[in-house]
C-alpha positions, 0 to 999 in steps of 0.5 A: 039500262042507263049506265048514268042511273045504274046503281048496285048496292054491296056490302062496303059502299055505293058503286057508280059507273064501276067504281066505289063511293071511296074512290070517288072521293080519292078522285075528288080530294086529288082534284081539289089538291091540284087546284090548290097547288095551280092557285098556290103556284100561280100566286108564287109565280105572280108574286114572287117570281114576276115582283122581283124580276120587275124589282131587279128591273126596276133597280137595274134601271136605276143603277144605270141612271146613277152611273149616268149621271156620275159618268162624265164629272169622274171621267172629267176629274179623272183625266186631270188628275191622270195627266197631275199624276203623270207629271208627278211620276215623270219628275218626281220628286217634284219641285212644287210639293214641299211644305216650304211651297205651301206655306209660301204667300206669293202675290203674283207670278214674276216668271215664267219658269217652273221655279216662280214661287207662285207658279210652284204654289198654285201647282200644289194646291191644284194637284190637293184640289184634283185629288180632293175633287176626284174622291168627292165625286167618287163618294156623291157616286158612292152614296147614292148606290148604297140603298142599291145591289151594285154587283148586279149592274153591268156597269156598277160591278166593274167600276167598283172593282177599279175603284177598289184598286186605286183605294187599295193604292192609298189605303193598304200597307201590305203592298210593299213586299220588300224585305226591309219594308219597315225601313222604308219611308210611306205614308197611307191614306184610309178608306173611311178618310178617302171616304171623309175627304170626299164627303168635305168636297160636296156642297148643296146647289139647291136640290143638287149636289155637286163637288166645290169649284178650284175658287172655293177650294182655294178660299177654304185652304187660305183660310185661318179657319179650319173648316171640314174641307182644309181639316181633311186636305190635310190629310191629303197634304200629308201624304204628298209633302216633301217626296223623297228620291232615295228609292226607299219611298214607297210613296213613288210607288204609290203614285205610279200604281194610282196613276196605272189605276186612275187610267184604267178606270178612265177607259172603263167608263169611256175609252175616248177620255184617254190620249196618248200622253194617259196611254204612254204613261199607263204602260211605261209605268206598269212595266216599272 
């Protein structure tokens, strides 16, 4: 007799190949519930898992384009504004930063001597453009991040946690732990203002954005008008006006920590930008 069309009848149910109608079933439901959890998980697996790897991809991609694209102009303003900085803390306190220099309206160099009243003007407002030119291509960086995860790029993470550092040097009250802090001369620059001088030294070349050239720059500040870009280089101006070498002004030591900050933020993003001037520099003045 065929096993197939074997079928005995018994109190309780139908028996096929030895097992009852119910246990068929339970074979039939557990089938069926396997197959809806492999099609749940493929779907899971094909949506979610492999989408958002592909996202991350996708954006890990263009975070590294940005950082691209900004790389060499804040390498470029870096570096001058390192090798500013360095004759700043080399001679400080300087012989061109006062308001007396900035007022002045000398016509012409006469000399050629670190005390030409027109020689001493145009290293005040090249050391404001520096600065001005460097926190602006530092916020074209900054903006174009800010729809993205920064963190999750190799690169992206450890540039802004060494913008971070020369922020904190301009921005934070709390990193003078002298004693008798409060008796001390010092003079901040804020994060949203390092942020507004940034933004006033953009300018639109069409589709392209790009920060102002020393020529325009120039124009603003000489200008009688207050335009966004002199209304911010103020602030910038405030903070280097007339320093003082009493040993109470904390501004000295400001400077030398965003000069240690400004080098090593060079020879993250390209340790070919640092010479020796930058590197002799970087250790004299972190041992200070």
């Amino acid at each position: 007799m065929s096993f197939v069309t074997l079928r005995e009848q018994i109190p309780g149910g139908v028996v096929v190949l030895g097992l009852d109608l119910k246990t068929w079933l339970g074979f039939a439901f557990v089938g069926a519930l396997v197959s809806t959890i492999g099609s749940i998980l493929g779907i899971v697996i094909k949506e979610y898992f492999f989408s958002r790897s592909f996202e991350l991809w996708k954006q890990d991609r263009a975070l590294e384009q940005i950082y691209q694209k900004y790389r060499d102009p804040l390498r470029l303003s870096a570096r001058e504004l390192g090798h500013r900085l360095v004759e700043i803390c080399d001679t400080y306190p300087t012989v061109f930063l006062s308001q007396r220099v900035f007022d002045s309206r000398p016509l012409r160099q006469e000399r050629n001597s670190d005390q030409d009243p027109y020689y001493q003007r145009y290293k005040f407002v090249s050391t404001l453009y520096r600065l001005c030119a460097f926190l602006g291509w530092l916020e074209l960086y900054r903006q174009e991040l800010t729809f993205y995860q920064a963190s999750g790029n190799r690169h992206t993470a450890k540039v802004d946690e060494s913008l971070s550092a020369i922020r904190s040097a301009f921005a934070d009250g709390h990193i003078n732990t002298a004693s008798d802090w409060d008796s001390w001369r010092d003079t901040l620059v804020f994060r949203e203002e390092l942020r507004a001088i940034g933004e006033s030294m953009i300018e639109s070349r069409g589709s392209n954005r790009s920060v102002i050239g020393y020529g325009c720059f120039v124009d603003l500040i000489n200008s009688d008008n207050l335009s966004s870009t002199k209304s911010w280089s103020l602030v910038v101006l405030n903070f280097l006006l007339n320093l003082e070498d009493g040993g109470k002004d904390f501004r000295k030591i400001r400077l030398q920590r965003i000069l240690c900050h400004v080098v090593d933020f060079i020879g993250l993003i390209d340790k070919r930008g640092l010479d020796e001037r930058l590197k002799g520099a970087r250790k004299k003045w972190s041992a200070a």
